[in-house]
C-alpha positions in Angstrom: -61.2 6.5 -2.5 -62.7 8.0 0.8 -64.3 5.5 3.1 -68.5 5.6 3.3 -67.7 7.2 6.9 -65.6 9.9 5.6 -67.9 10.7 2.7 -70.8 11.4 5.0 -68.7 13.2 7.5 -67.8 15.8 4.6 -71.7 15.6 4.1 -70.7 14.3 0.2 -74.0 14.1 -2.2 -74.8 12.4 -5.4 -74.7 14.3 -8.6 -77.6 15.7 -9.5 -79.0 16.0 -5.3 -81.2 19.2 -5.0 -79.6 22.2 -3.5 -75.8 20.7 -4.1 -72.8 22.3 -5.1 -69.4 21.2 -6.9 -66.9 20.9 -4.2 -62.8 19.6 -5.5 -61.5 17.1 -2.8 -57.5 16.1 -2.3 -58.3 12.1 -1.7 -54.9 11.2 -1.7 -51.5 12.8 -2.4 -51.0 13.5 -6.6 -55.1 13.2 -6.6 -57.9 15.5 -7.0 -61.3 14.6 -7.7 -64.7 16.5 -8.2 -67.5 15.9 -5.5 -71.0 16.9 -4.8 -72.1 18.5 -1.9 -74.7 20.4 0.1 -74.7 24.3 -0.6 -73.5 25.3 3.0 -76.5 27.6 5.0 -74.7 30.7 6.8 -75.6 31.0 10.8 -76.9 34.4 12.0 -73.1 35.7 12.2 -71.9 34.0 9.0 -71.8 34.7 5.5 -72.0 32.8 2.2 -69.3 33.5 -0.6 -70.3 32.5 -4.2 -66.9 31.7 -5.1 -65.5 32.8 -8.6 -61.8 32.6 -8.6 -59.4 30.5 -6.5 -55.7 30.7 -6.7 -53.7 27.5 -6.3 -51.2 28.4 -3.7 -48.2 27.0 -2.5 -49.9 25.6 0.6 -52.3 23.9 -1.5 -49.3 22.2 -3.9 -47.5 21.3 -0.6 -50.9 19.2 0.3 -50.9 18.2 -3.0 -47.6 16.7 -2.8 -48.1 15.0 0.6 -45.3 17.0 2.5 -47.6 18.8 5.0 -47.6 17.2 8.1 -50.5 15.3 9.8 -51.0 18.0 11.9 -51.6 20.5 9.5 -54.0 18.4 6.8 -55.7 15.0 7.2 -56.8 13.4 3.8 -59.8 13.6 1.9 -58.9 17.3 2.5 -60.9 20.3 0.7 -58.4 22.9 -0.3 -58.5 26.2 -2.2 -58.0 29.9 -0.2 -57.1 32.6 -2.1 -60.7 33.6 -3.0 -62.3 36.1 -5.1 -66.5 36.1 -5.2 -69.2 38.1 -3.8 -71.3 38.0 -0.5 -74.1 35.4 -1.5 -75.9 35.5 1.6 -75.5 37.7 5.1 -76.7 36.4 8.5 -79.4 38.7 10.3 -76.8 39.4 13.1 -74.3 40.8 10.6 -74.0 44.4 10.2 -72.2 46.1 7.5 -72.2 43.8 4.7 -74.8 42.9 2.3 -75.3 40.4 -0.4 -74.1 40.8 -3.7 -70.5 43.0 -2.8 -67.6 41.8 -4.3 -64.4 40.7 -2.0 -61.8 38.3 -0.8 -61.2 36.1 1.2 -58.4 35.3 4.0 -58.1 32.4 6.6 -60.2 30.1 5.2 -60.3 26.4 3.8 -62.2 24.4 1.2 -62.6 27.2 -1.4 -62.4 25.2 -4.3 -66.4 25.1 -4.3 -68.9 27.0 -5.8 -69.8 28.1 -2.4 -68.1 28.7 1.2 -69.3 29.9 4.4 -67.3 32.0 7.0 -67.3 34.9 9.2 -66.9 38.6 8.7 -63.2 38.2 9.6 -62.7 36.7 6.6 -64.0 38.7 4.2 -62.7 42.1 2.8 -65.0 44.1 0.6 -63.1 45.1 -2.6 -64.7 48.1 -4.9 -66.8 46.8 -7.6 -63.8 48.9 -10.2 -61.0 46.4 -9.4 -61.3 43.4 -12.0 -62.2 40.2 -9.5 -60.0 37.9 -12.1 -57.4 40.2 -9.8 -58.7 39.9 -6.6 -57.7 36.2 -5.3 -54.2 37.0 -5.1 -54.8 40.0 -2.5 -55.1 37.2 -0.1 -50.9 36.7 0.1 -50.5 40.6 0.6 -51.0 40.4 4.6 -48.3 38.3 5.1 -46.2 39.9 2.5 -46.3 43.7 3.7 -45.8 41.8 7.2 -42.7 40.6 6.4 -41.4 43.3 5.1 -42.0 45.5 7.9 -40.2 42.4 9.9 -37.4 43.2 7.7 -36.6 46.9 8.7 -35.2 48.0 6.1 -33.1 51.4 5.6 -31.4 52.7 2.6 -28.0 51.3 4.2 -29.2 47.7 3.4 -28.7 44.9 1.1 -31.9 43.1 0.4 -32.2 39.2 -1.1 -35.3 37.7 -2.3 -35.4 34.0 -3.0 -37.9 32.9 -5.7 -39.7 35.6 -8.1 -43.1 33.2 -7.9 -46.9 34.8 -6.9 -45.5 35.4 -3.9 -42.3 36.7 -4.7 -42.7 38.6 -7.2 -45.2 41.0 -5.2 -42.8 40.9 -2.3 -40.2 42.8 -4.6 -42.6 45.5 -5.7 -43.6 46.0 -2.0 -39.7 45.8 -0.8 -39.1 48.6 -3.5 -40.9 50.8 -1.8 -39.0 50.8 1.3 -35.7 51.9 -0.5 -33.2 49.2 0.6 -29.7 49.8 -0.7 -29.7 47.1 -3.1 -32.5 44.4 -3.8 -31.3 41.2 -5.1 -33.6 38.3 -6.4 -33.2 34.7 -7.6 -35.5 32.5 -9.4 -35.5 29.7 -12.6 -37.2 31.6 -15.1 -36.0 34.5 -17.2 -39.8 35.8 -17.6 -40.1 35.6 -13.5 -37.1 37.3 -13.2 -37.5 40.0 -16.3 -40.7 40.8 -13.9 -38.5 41.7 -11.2 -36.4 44.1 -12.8 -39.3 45.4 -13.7 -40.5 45.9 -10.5 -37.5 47.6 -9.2 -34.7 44.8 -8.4 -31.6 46.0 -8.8 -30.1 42.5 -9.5 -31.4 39.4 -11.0 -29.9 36.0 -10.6 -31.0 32.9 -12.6 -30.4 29.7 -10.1 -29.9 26.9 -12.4 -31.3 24.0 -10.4 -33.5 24.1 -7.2 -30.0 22.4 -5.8 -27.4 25.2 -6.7 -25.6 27.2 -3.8 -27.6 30.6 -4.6 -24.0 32.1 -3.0 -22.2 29.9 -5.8 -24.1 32.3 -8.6 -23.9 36.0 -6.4 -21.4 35.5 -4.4 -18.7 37.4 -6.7 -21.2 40.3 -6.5 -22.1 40.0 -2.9 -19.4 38.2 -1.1 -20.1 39.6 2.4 -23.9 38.1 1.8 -27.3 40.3 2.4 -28.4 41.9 5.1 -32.0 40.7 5.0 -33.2 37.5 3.5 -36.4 36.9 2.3 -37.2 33.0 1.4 -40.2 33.0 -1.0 -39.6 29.2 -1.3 -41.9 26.4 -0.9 -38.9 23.7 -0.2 -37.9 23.7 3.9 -34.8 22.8 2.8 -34.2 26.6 1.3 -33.5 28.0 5.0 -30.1 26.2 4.5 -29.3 28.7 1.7 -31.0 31.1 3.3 -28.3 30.9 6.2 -25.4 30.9 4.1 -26.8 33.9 2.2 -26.8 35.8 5.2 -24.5 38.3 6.4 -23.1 39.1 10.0 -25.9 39.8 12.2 -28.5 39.4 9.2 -32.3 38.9 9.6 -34.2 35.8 8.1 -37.6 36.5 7.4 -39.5 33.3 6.6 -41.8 33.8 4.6 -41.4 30.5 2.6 -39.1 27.9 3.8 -42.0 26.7 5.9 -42.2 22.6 4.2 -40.4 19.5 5.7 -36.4 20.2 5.8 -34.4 17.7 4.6 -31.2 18.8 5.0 -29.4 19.8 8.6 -29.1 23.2 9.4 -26.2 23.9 11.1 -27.4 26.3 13.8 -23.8 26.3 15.1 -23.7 28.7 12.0 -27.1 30.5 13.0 -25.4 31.5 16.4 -21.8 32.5 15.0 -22.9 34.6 12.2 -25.2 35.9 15.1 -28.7 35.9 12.7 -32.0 36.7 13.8 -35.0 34.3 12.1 -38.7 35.7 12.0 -41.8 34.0 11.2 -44.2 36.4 9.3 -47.8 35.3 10.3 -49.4 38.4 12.3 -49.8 37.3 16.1 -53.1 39.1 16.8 -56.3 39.0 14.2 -55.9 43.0 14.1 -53.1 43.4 12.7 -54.3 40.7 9.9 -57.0 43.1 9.1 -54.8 46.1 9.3 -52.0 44.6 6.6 -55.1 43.7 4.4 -56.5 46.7 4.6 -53.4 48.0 3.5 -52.2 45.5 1.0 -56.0 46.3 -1.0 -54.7 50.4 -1.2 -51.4 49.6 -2.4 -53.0 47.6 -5.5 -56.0 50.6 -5.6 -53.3 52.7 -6.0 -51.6 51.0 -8.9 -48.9 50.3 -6.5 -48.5 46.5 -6.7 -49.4 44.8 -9.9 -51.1 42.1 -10.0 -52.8 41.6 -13.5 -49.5 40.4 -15.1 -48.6 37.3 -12.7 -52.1 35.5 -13.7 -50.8 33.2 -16.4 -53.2 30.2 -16.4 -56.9 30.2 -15.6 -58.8 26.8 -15.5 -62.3 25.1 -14.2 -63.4 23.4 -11.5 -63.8 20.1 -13.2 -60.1 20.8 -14.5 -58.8 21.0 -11.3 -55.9 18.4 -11.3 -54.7 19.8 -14.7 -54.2 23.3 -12.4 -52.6 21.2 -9.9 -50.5 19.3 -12.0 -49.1 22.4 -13.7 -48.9 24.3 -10.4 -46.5 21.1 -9.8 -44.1 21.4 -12.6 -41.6 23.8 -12.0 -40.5 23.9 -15.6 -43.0 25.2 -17.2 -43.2 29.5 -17.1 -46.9 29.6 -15.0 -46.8 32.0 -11.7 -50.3 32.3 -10.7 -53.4 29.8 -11.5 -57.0 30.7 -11.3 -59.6 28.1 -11.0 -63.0 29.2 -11.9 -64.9 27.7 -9.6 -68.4 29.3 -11.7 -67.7 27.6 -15.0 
């Protein structure tokens, strides 16, 4: 249990305190919990977000499983970031937005709440047609279109996506429409992967274990390996794949791949095969807002679907059920809403 210190730090309340909130807390690795606390006051150049829907990403699961560093998360730790809710209340120096329009939500923490503050930067308004059981999972778009303008690809290249998950699985329908050659993707499940074909993948792999050489199953078809590879994996220890899915003077995009490593990658390998390795988080804030922007129009446009990758929508107070599930890679779930309103 968090110490007295920490629970006052986090400003913690008893149940039932006036002008208090439901908040879910990560006390420990494998445990969430549900908290009180107060409802947070915007400053004059903050809003406040009554939160309906939060995805459980695979940030969230990695804190969940205790594999983010110590850097990156300290425990008790509120998680939650893929948001979908409406502007609760503006600050008087805010110009533009006004209480009660729906949006989402990018760059911030602690969303598993009923409410969260931040700043205009974090907020894109989203037209009150788009269904907001939707709109969480517009937060991963940024990053995705990012990558895949990292990429470069041309119609003279072979294309491999690793993992068909809520990440993935857009990444393939936003890959499609930059015409690679071929567009290869992995995954466990038969209903991720029947998405993908779906979607526009030209070929669909099923890895049988987390474990298996992905060149061991595609190899035949692709001995000469992929031009561009695209991780969507939570595991660090995918990049070593990733490498030896590569072809000669390929590009690594990592998009996933970012957890602990446990393996050694042989970078001896990295240099001969003369690869290039990206990172996909946008440099400057501008261009954040310009790939979300953009991401928003591609699903207003009926360009990326999103409706049929929600599988599993929970409540607040069920909140390590949708972890624990998010957890099991056996089971046939992609994305998880948690309703943070019930």
């Amino acid at each position: 249990m968090p110490t007295k210190m920490e629970l006052a730090k986090l400003e913690y309340v008893p149940k039932g305190t006036p002008n208090s909130q439901k908040v879910a807390v990560l006390e420990e690795p494998g445990k969430m919990s549900i908290y009180y606390s107060k409802i947070p006051e915007p400053n004059p150049y903050e809003v406040r977000v009554k939160v309906k829907w939060v995805g459980v990403c695979g940030s969230d699961l990695e804190a969940f499983r205790g594999i983010r560093q110590a850097e990156f998360l300290s425990v008790p730790a509120r998680l939650g970031h893929e948001v979908a809710g409406y502007l609760d209340k503006v600050g008087d120096k805010v110009i533009g937005l006004h209480e009660g329009q729906k949006i989402t939500c990018r760059y911030v923490w602690g969303a598993y709440a009923e409410y969260i503050v931040c700043t205009p930067f974090n907020v894109k308004v989203v037209p009150d047609e788009f269904p907001l059981v939707e709109t969480s999972l517009l937060e991963v778009f940024p990053g995705i279109i990012h990558a895949v303008e990292l990429a470069e690809v041309t119609p003279t290249k072979n294309v491999l996506i690793m993992g068909q998950g809520v990440s993935g699985l857009p990444m393939t329908q936003i890959m499609k429409l930059h015409s690679p050659k071929n567009l290869a993707v992995t995954d466990l499940h038969d209903k991720n992967l029947e998405l993908a074909k779906q979607y526009g993948a030209t070929h669909c792999y099923k890895i049988p274990t987390q474990d298996t050489p992905t060149m061991d199953i595609i190899g035949d078809d692709f001995p000469d390996g992929f031009d561009v590879v695209i991780p969507c994996l939570l595991e660090g220890d995918g990049m070593v794949d990733a490498i030896n899915n590569s072809a000669m003077c390929g590009r690594i995009v990592m998009y996933g791949c970012i957890g602990v490593c446990n393996k050694p990658i042989d970078f001896f390998k990295v240099h001969r095969k003369r690869l290039e390795i990206y990172s996909t988080e946008p440099r400057r804030d501008i261009d954040n807002r310009r790939f979300f922007q953009e991401g928003i129009q591609m699903a207003l446009d009926g360009l990326v679907n999103t409706s049929e990758l929600i599988t599993d929508k929970l409540p607040l107070d069920d909140i390590q059920k949708a972890f624990e599930l998010r957890n099991d890679i056996h089971n046939d779930s992609i994305h998880i809403l948690v309703d943070c309103e019930q």
